[in-house]
C-alpha positions as CSV (number, residue, x, y, z in Angstrom):
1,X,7.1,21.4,7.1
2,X,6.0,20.6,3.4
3,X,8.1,18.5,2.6
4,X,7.0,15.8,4.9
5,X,3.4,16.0,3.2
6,X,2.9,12.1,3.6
7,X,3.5,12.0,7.3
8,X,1.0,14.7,8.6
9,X,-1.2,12.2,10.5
10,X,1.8,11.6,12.5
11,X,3.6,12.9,15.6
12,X,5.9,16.1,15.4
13,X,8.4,14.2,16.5
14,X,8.5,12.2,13.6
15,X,8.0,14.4,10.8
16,X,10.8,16.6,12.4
17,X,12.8,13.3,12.4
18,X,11.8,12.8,8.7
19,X,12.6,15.9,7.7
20,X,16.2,16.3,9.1
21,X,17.1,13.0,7.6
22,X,15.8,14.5,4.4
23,X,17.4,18.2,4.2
24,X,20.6,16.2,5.2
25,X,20.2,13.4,2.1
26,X,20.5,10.7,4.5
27,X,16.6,9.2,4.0
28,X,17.2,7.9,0.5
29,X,20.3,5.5,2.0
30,X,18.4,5.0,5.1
31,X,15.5,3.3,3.0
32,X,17.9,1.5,0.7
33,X,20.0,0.1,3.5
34,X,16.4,-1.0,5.4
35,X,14.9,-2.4,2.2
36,X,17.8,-2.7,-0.2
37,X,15.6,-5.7,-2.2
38,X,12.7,-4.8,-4.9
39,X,10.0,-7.0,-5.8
40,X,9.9,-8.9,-8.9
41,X,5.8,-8.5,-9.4
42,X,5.8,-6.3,-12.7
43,X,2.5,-7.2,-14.5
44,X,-1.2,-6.9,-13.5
45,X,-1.2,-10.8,-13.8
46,X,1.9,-11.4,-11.5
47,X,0.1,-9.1,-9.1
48,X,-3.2,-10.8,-9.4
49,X,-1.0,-14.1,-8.7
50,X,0.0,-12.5,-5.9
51,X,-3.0,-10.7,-4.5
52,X,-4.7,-13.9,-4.2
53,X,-2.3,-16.3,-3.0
54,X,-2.2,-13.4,0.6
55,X,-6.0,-13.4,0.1
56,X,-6.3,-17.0,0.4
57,X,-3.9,-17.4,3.0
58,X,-5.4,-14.8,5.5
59,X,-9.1,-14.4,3.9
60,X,-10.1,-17.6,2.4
61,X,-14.0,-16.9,2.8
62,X,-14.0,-13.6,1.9
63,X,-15.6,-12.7,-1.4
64,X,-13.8,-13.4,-4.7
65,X,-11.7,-11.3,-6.8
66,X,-12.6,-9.8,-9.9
67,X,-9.7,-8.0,-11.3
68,X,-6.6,-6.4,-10.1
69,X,-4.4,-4.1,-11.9
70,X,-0.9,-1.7,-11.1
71,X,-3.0,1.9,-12.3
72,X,-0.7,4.8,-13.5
73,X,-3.4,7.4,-13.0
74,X,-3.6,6.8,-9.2
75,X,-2.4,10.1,-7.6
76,X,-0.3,9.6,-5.0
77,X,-0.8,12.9,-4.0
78,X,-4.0,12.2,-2.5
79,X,-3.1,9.4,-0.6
80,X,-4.3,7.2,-3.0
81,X,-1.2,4.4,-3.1
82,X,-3.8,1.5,-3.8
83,X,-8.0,1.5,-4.2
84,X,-10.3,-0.9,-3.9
85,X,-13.7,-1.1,-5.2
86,X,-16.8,-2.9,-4.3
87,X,-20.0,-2.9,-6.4
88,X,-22.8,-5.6,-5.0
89,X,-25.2,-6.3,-8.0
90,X,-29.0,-8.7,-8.1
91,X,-28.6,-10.8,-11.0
92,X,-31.7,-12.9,-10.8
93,X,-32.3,-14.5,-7.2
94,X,-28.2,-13.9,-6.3
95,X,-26.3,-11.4,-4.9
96,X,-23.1,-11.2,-6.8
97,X,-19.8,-9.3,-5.3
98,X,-17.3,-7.5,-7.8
99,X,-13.9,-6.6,-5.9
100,X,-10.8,-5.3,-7.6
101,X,-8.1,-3.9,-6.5
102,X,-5.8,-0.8,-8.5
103,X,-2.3,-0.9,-7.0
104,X,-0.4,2.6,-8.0
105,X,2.3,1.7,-10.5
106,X,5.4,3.4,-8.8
107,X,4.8,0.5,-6.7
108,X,6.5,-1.4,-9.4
109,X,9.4,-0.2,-8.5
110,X,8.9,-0.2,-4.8
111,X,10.9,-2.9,-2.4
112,X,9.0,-6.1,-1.8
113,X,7.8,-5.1,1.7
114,X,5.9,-1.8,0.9
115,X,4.3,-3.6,-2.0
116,X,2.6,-6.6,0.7
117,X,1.6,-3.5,2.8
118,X,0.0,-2.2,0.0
119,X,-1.7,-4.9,-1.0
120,X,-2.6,-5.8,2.7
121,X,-3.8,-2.4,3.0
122,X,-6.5,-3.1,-0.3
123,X,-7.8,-6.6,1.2
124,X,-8.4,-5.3,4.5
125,X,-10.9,-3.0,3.2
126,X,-12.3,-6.2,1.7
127,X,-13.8,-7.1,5.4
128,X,-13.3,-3.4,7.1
129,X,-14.7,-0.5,4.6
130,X,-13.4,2.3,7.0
131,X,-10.2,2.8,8.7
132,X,-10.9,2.1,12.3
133,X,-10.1,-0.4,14.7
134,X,-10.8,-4.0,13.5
135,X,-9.5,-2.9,9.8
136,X,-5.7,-2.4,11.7
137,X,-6.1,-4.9,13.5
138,X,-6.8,-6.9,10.2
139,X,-3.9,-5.3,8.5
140,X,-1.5,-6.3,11.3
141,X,-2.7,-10.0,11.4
142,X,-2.0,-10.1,7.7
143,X,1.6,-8.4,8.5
144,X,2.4,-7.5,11.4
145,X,5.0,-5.3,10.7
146,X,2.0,-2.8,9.1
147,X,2.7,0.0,10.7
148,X,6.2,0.1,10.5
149,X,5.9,-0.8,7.3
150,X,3.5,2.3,6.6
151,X,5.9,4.7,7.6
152,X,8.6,3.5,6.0
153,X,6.7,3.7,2.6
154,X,6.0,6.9,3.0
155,X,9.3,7.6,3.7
156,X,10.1,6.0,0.3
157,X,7.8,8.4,-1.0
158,X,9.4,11.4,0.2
159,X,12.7,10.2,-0.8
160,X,11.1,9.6,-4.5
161,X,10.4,13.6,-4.8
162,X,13.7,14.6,-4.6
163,X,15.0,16.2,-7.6
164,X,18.5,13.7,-7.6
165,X,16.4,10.7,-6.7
166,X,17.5,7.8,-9.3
C-alpha cells in the first residue's frame, strides 16, 4: 500500500479506504467537491498577514513573530508540509525569541482550509514543541475541525501525485 504513503499513522481501514477511492479516480473529485474553494494568500507577506491575525486571535501572549515565508524547498516527502523554528538568544540582560514559520509552497495552491490547518499546525508548536497531548489539544482549540482537516490534506496530497492531476 504505497500509494497511501501520507496516511501510514493511520488505521487500515482508512488507508484501504483511501486507496480504493484512489485506484478508482474518485479522491481527486471527492476533495474538490469537499473543498471546491482555494485561498487567495499568495505572497510571504499575505501569509505573514495572515499568520498573525490567527496568532493574535488564539495566542495573544505568546512570543512574537519574526518572519514567515511559503518555502519551495520543503519536502513534502518527509512530512515536512510547514516548519517552525525557534532560536532563544542573550543579547545583553534580555532573552530575545526568534519564531518563523516556512509554509511549503504547494500550499499556495491548496483550498483555504488545509492552509489554516497548516498554519495552525506551525503556531501550536509555538507553545507545544512535541506532538503530544496538549499540542492537539491546542490545534483543535485553534480549529476544531484539525483532525479532519489533517486527513483530508493528505488526501489532497495523494490526489496531487497522480500523473493526470491538473
Amino acid at each position: 500500500m504505497q500509494s497511501v504513503k501520507y496516511l501510514a499513522g493511520y488505521p487500515k481501514p482508512i488507508q484501504q479506504q483511501a486507496e480504493a477511492l484512489l485506484q478508482s479516480g474518485q479522491l481527486d473529485s471527492y476533495i474538490r467537491q469537499k473543498y471546491p474553494q482555494t485561498h487567495q494568500v499568495q505572497s510571504d507577506k499575505a501569509l505573514y498577514n495572515y499568520i498573525c491575525e490567527l496568532k493574535n486571535q488564539f495566542m495573544r501572549h505568546s512570543a512574537q513573530l519574526a518572519s514567515v515565508k511559503y518555502d519551495s524547498k520543503l519536502n513534502v516527502l518527509q512530512q515536512a508540509l510547514g516548519m517552525h523554528t525557534f532560536q532563544s538568544r542573550v543579547q545583553g540582560n534580555k532573552l530575545k525569541a526568534h519564531n518563523s514559520i516556512s509554509i511549503a509552497a504547494l500550499f499556495k495552491q491548496a483550498p483555504a482550509e488545509f492552509l489554516r490547518m497548516i498554519v495552525v499546525h506551525e503556531l501550536a508548536h509555538f507553545k507545544e514543541k512535541q506532538h503530544n497531548k496538549a499540542f492537539y489539544q491546542l490545534c483543535q482549540h485553534m480549529e476544531p475541525a484539525y483532525h479532519q482537516l489533517e486527513l483530508d490534506t493528505r488526501l489532497w496530497l495523494l490526489c496531487r501525485e497522480q500523473p493526470d492531476h491538473n
